[in-house]
PyMOL Python script that loads the backbone (N, CA, C, O; Angstrom):
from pymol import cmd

cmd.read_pdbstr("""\
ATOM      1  N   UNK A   1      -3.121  -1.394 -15.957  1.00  0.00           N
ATOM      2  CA  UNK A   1      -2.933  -2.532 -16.827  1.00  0.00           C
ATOM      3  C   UNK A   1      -2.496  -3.768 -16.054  1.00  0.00           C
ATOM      4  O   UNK A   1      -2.782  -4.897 -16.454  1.00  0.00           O
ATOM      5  N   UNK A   2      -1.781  -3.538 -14.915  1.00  0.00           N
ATOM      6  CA  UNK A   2      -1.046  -4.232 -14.233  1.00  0.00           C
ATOM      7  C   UNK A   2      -2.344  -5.546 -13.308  1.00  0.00           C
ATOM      8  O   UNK A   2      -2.431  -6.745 -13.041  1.00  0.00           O
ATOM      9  N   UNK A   3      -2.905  -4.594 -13.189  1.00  0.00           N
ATOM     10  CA  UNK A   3      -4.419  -5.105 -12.493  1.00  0.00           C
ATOM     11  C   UNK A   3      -5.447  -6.299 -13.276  1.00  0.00           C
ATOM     12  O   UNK A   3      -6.125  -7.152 -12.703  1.00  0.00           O
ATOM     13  N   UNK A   4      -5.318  -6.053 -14.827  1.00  0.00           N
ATOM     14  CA  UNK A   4      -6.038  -7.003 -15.525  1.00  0.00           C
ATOM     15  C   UNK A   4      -5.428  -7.830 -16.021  1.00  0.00           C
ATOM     16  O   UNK A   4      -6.063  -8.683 -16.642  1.00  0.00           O
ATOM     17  N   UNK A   5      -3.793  -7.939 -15.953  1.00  0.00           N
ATOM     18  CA  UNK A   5      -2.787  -8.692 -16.320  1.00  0.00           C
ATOM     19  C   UNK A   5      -2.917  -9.759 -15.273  1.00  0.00           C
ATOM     20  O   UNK A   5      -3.171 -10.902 -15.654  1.00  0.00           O
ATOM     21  N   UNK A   6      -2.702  -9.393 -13.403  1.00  0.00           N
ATOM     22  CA  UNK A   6      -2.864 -10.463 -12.932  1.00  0.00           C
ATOM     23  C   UNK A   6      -4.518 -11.116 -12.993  1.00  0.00           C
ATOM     24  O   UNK A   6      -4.424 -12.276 -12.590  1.00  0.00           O
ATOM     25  N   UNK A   7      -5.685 -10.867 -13.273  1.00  0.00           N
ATOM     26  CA  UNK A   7      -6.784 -11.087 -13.196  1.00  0.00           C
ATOM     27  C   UNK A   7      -7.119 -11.904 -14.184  1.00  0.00           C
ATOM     28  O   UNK A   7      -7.933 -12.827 -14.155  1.00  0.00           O
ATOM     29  N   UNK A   8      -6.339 -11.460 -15.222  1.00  0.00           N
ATOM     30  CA  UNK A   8      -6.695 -12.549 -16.799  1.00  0.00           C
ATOM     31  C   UNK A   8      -5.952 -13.852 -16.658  1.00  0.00           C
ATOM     32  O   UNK A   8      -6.435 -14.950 -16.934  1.00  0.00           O
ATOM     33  N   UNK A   9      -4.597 -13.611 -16.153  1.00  0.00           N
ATOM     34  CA  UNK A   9      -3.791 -14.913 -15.807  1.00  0.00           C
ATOM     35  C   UNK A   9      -3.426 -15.898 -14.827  1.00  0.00           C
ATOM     36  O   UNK A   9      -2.512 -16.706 -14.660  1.00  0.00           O
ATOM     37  N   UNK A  10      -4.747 -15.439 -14.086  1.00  0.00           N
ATOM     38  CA  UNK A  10      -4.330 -16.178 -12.573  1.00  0.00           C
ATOM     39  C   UNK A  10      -4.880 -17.356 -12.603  1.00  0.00           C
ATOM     40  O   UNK A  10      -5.821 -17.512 -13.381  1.00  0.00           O
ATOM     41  N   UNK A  11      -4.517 -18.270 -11.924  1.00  0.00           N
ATOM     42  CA  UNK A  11      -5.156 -19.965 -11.939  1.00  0.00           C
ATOM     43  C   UNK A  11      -6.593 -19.765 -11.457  1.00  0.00           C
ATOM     44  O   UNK A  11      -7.574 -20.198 -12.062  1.00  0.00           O
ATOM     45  N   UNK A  12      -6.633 -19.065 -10.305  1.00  0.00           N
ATOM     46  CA  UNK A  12      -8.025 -19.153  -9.752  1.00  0.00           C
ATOM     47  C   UNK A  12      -8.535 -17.586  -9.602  1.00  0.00           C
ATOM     48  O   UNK A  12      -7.940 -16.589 -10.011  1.00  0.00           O
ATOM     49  N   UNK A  13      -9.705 -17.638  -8.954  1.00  0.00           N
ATOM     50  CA  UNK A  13     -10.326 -16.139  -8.504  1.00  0.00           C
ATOM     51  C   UNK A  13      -9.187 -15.766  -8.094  1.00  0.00           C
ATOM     52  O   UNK A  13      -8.372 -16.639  -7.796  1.00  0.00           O
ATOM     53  N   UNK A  14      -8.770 -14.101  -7.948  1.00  0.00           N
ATOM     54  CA  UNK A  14      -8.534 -13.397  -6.753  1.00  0.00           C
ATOM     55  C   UNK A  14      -9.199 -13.193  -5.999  1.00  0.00           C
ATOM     56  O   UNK A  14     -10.395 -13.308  -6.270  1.00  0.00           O
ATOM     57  N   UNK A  15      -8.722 -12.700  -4.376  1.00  0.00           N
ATOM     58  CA  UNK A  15      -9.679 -12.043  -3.519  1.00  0.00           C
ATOM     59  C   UNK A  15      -9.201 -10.931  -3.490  1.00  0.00           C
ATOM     60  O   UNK A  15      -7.976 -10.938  -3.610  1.00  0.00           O
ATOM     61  N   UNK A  16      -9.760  -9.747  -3.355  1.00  0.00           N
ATOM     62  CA  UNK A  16      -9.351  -8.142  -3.199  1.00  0.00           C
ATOM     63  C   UNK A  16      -7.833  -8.120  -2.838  1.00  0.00           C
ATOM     64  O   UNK A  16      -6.952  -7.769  -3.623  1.00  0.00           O
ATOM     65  N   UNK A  17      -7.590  -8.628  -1.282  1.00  0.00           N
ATOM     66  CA  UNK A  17      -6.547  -8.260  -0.737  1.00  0.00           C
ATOM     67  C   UNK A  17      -5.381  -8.966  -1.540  1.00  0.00           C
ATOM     68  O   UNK A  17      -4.239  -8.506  -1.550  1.00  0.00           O
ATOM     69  N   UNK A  18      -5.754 -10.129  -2.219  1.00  0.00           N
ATOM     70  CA  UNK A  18      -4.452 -10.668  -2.839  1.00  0.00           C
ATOM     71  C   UNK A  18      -4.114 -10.264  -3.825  1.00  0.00           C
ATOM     72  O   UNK A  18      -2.952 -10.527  -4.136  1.00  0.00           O
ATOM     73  N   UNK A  19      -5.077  -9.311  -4.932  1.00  0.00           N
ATOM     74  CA  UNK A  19      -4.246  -8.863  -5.815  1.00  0.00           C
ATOM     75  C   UNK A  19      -3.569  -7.378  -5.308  1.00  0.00           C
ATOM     76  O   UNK A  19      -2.661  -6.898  -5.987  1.00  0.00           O
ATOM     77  N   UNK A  20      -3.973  -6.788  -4.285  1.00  0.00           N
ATOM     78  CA  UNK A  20      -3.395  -6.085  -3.663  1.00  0.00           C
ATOM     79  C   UNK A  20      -2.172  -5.936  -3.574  1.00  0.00           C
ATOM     80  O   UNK A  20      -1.386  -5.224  -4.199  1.00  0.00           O
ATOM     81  N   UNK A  21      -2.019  -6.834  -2.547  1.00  0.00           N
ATOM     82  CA  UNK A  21      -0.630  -7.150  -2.377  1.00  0.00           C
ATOM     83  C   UNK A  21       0.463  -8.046  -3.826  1.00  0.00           C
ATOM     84  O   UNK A  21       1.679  -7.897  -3.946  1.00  0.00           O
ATOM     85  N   UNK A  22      -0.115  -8.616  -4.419  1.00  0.00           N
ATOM     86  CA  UNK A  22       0.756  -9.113  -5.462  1.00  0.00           C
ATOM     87  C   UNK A  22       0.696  -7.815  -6.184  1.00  0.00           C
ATOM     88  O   UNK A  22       1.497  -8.071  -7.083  1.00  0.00           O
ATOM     89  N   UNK A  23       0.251  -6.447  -6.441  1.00  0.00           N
ATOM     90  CA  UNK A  23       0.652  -5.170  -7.148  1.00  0.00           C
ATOM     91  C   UNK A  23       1.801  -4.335  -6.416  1.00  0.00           C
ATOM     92  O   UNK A  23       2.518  -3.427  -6.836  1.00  0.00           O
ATOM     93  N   UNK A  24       1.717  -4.987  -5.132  1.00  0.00           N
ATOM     94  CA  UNK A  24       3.089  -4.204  -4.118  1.00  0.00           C
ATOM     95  C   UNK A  24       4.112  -4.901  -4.257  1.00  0.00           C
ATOM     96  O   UNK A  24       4.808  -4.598  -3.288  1.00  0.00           O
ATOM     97  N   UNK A  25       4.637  -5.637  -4.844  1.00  0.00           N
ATOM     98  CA  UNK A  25       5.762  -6.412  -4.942  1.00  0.00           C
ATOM     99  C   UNK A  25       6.132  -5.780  -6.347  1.00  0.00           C
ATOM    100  O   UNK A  25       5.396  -5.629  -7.322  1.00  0.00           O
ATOM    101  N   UNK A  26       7.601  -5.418  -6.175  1.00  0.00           N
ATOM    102  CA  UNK A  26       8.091  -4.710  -7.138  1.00  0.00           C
ATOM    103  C   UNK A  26       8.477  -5.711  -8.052  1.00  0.00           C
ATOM    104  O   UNK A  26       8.373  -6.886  -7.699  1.00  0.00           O
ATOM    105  N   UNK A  27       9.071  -5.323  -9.596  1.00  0.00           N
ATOM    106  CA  UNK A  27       9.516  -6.346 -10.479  1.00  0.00           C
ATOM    107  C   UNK A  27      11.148  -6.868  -9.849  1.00  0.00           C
ATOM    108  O   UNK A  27      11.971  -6.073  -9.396  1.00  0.00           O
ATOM    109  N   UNK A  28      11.307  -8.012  -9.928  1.00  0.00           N
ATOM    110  CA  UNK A  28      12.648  -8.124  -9.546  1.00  0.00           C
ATOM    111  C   UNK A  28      12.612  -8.569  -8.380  1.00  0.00           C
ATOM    112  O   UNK A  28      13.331  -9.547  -8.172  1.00  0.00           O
ATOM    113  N   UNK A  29      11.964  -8.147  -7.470  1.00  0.00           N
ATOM    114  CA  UNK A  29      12.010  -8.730  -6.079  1.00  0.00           C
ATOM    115  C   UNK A  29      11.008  -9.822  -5.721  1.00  0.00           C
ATOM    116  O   UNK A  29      10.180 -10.240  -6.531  1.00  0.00           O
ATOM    117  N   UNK A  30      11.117 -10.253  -4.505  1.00  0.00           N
ATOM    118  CA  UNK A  30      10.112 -11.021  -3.877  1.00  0.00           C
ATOM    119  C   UNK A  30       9.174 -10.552  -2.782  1.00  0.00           C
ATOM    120  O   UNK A  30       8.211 -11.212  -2.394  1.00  0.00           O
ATOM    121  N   UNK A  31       9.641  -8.975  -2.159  1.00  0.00           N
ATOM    122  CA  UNK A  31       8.998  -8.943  -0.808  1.00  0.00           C
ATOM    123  C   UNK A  31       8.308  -8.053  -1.407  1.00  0.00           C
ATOM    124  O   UNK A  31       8.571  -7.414  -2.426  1.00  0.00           O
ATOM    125  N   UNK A  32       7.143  -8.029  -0.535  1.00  0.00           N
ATOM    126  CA  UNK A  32       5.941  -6.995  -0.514  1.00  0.00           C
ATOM    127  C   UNK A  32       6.374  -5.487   0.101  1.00  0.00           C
ATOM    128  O   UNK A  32       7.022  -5.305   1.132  1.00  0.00           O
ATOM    129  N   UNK A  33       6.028  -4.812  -0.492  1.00  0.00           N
ATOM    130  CA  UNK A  33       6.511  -2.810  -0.271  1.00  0.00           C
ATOM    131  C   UNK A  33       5.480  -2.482   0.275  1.00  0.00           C
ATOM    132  O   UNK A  33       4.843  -1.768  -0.500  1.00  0.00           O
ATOM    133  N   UNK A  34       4.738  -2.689   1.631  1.00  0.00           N
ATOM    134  CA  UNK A  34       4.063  -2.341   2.113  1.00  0.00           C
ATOM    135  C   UNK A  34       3.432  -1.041   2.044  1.00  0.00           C
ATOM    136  O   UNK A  34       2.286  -0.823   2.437  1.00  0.00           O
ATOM    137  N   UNK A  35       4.323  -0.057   1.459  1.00  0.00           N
ATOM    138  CA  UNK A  35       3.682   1.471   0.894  1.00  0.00           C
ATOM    139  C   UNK A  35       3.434   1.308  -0.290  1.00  0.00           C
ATOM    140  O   UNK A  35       3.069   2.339  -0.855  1.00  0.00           O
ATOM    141  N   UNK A  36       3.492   0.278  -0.997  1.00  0.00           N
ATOM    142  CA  UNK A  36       3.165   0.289  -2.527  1.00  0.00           C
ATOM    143  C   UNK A  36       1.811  -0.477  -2.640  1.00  0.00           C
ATOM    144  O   UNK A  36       1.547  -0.967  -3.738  1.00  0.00           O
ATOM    145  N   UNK A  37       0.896  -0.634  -1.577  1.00  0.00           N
ATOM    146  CA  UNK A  37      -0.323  -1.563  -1.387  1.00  0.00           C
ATOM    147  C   UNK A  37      -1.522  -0.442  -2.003  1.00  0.00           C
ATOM    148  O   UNK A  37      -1.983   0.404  -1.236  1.00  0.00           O
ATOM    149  N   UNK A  38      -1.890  -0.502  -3.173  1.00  0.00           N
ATOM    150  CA  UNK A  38      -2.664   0.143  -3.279  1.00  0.00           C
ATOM    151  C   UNK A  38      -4.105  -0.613  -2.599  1.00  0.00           C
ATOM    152  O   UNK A  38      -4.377  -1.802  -2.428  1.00  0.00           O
ATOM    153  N   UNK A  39      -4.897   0.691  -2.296  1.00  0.00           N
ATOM    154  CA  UNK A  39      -6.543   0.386  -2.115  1.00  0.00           C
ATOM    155  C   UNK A  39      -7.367  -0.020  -3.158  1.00  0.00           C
ATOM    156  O   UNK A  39      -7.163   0.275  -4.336  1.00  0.00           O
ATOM    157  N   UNK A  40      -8.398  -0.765  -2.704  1.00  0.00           N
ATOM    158  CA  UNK A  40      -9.022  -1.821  -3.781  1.00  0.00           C
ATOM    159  C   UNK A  40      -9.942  -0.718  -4.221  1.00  0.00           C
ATOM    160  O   UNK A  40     -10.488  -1.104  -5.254  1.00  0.00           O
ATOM    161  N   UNK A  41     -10.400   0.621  -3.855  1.00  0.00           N
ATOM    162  CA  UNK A  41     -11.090   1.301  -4.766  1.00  0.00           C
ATOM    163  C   UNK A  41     -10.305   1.936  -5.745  1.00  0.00           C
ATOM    164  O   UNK A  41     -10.858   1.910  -6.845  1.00  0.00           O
ATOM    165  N   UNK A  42      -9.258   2.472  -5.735  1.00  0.00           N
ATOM    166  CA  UNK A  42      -8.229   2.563  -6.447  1.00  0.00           C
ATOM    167  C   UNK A  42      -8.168   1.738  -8.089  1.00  0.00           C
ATOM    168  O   UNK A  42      -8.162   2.247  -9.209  1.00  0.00           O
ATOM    169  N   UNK A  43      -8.119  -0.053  -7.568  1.00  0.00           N
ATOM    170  CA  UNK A  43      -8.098  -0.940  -8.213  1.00  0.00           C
ATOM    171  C   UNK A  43      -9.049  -1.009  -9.413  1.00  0.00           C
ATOM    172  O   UNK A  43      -8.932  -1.094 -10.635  1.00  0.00           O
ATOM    173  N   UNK A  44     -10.191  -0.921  -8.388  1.00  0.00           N
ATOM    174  CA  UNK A  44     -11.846  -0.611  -9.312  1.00  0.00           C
ATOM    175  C   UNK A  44     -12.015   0.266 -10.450  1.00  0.00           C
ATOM    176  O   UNK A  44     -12.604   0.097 -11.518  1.00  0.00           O
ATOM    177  N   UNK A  45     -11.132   1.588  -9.810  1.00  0.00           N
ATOM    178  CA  UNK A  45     -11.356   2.839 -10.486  1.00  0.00           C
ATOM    179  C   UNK A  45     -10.762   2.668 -11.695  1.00  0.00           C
ATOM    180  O   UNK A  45     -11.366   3.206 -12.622  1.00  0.00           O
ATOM    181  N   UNK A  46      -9.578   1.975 -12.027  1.00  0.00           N
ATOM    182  CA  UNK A  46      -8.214   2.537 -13.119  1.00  0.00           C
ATOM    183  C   UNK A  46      -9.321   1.519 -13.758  1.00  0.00           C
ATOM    184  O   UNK A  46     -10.078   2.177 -14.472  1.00  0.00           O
ATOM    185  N   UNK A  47      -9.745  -0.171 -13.737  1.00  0.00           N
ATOM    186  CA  UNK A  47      -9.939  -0.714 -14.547  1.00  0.00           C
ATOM    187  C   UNK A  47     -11.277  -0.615 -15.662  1.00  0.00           C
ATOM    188  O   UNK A  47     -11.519  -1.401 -16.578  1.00  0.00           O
ATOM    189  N   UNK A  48     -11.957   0.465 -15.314  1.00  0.00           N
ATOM    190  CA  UNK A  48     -13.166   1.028 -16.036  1.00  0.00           C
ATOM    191  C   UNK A  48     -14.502   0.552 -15.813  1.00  0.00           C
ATOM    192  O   UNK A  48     -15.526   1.040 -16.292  1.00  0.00           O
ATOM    193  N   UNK A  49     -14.408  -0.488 -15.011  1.00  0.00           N
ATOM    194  CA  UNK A  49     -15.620  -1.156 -14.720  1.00  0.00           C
ATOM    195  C   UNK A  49     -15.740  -2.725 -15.164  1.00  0.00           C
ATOM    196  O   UNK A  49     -16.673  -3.482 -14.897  1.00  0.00           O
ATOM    197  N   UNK A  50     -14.579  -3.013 -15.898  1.00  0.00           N
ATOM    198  CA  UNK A  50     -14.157  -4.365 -16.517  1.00  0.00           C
ATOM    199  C   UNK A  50     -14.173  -5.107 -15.137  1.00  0.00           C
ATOM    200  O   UNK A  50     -14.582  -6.267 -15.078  1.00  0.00           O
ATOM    201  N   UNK A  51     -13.780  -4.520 -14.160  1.00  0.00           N
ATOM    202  CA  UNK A  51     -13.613  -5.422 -12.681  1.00  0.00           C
ATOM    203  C   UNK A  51     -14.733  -5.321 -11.528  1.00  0.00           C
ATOM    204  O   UNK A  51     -14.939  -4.225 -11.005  1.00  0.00           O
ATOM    205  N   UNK A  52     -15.195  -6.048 -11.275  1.00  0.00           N
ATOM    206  CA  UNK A  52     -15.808  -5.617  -9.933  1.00  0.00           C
ATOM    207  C   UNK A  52     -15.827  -6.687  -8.790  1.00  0.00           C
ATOM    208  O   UNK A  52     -15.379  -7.833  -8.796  1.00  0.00           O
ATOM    209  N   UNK A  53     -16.627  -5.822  -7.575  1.00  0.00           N
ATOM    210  CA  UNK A  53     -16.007  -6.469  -5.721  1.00  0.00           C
ATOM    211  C   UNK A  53     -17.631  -7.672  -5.960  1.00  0.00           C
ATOM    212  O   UNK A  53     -18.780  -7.373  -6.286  1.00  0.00           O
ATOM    213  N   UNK A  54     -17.091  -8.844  -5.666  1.00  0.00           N
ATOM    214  CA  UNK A  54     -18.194  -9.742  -5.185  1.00  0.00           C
ATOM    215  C   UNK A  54     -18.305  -9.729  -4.030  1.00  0.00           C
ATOM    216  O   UNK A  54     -17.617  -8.973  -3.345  1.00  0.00           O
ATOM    217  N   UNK A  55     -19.202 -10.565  -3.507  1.00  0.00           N
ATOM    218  CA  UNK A  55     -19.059 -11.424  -1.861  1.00  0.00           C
ATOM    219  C   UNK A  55     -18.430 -10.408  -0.636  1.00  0.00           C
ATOM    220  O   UNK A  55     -17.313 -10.598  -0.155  1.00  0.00           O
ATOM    221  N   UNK A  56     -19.423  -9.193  -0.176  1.00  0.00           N
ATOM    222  CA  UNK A  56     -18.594  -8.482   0.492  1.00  0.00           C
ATOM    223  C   UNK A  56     -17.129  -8.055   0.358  1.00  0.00           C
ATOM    224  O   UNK A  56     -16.428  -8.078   1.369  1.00  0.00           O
ATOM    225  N   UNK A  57     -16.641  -7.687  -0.759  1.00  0.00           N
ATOM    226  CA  UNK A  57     -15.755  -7.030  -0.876  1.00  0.00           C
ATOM    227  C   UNK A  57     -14.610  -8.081  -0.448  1.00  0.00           C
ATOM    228  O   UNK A  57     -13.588  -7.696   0.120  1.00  0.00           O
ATOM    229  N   UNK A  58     -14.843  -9.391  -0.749  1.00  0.00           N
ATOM    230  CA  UNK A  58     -13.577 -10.213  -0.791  1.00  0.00           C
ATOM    231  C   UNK A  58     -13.579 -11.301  -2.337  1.00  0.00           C
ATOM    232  O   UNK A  58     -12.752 -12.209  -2.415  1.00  0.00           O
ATOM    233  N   UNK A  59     -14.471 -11.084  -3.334  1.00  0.00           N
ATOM    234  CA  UNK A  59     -13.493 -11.114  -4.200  1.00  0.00           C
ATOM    235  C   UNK A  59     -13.489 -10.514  -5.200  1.00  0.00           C
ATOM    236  O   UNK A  59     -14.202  -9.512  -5.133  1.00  0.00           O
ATOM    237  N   UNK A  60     -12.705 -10.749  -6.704  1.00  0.00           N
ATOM    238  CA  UNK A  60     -12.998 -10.108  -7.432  1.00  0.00           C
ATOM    239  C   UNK A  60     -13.803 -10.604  -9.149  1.00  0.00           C
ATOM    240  O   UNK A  60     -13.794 -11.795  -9.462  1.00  0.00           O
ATOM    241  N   UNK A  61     -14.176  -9.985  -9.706  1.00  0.00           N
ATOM    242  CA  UNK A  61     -15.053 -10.502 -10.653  1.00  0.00           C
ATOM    243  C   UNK A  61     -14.652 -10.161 -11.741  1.00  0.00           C
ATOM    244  O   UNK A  61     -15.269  -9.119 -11.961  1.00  0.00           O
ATOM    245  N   UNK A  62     -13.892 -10.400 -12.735  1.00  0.00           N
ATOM    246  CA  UNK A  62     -13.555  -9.728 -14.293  1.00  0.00           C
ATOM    247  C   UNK A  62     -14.836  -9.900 -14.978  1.00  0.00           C
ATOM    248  O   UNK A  62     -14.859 -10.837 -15.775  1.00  0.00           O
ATOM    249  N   UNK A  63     -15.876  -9.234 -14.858  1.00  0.00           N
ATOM    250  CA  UNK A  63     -16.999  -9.131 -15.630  1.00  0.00           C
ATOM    251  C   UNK A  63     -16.711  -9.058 -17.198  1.00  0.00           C
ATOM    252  O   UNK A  63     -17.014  -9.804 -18.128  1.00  0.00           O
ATOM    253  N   UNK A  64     -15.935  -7.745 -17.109  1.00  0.00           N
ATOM    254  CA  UNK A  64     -16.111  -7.017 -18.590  1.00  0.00           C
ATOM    255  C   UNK A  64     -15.196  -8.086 -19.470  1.00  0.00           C
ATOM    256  O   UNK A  64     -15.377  -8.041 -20.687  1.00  0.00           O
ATOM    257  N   UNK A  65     -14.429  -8.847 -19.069  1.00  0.00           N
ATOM    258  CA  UNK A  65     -13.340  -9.755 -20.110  1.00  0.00           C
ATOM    259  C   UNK A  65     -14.453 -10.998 -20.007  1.00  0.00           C
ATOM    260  O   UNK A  65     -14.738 -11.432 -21.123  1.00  0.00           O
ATOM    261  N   UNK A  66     -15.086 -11.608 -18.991  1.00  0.00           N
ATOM    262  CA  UNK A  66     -15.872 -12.497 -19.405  1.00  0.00           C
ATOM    263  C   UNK A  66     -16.572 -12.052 -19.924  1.00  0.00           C
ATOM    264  O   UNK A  66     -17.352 -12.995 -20.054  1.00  0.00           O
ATOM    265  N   UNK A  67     -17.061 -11.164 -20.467  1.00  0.00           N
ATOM    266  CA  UNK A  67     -18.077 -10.970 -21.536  1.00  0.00           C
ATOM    267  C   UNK A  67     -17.555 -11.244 -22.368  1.00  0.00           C
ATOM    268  O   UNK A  67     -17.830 -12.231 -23.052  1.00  0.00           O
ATOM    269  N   UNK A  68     -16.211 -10.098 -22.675  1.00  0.00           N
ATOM    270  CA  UNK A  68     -16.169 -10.169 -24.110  1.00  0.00           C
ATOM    271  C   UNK A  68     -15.685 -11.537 -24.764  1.00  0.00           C
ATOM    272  O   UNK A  68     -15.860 -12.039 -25.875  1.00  0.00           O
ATOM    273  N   UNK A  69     -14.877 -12.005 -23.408  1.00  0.00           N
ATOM    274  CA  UNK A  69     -14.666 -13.818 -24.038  1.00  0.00           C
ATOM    275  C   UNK A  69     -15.844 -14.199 -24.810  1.00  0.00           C
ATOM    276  O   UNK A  69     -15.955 -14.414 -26.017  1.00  0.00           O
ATOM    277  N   UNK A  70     -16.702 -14.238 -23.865  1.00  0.00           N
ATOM    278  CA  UNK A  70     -18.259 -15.272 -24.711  1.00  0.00           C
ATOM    279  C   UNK A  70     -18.934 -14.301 -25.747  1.00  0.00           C
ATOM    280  O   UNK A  70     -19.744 -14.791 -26.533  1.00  0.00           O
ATOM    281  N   UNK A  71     -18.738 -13.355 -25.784  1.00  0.00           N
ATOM    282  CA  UNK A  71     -19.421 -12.620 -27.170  1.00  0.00           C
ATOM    283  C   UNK A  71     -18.134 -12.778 -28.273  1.00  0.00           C
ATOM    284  O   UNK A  71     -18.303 -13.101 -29.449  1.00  0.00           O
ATOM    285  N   UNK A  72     -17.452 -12.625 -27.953  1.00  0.00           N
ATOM    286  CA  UNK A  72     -16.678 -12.360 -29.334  1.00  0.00           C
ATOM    287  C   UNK A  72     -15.284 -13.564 -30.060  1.00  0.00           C
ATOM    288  O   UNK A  72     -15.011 -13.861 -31.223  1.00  0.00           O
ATOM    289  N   UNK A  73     -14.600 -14.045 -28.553  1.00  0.00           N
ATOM    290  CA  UNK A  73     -13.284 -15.270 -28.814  1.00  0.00           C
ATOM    291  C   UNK A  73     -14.442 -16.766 -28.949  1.00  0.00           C
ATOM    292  O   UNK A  73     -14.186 -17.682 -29.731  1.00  0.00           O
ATOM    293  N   UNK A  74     -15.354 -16.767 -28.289  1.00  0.00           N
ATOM    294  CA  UNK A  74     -15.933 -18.119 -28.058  1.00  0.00           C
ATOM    295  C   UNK A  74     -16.754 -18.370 -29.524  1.00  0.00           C
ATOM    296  O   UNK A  74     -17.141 -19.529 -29.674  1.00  0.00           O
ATOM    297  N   UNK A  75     -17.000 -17.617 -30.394  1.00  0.00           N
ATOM    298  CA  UNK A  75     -17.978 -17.768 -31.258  1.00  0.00           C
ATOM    299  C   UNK A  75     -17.543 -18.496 -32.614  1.00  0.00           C
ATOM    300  O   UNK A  75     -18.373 -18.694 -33.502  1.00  0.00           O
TER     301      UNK A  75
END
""", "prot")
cmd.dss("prot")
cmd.show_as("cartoon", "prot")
cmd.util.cbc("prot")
cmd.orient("prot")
């Protein structure tokens, strides 16, 4: 959930590695938990396919929410 939370609310694209690392930063803190970096297939996997890797695997694409934006909130 954590994954489409930063993806829906971010100012701009992510790139792979940055939502990465903004999922390793615990609540409360500021520094990055370098063992808490999950892998971007990982990332792919939990979100059902709503997400996917553009541009060689540096960025990312919320497909499945832009859809449903323009099919269903935009109308």
């Amino acid at each position: 959930m954590e994954v489409l939370m930063w993806i829906s609310r971010s100012e701009r694209p992510l790139k792979a590695q940055e939502l990465c690392h903004e999922l390793a930063v615990e609540a409360g803190t500021i520094d990055l938990n370098v063992d808490n970096i999950p892998l971007i297939k990982t990332l792919l996997g939990c979100t059902q396919d709503l997400l996917r890797l553009i541009s060689n695997q540096q960025s990312l694409l919320d497909y499945g929410g832009d859809y449903y934006y323009h099919r269903t909130v935009s109308k």
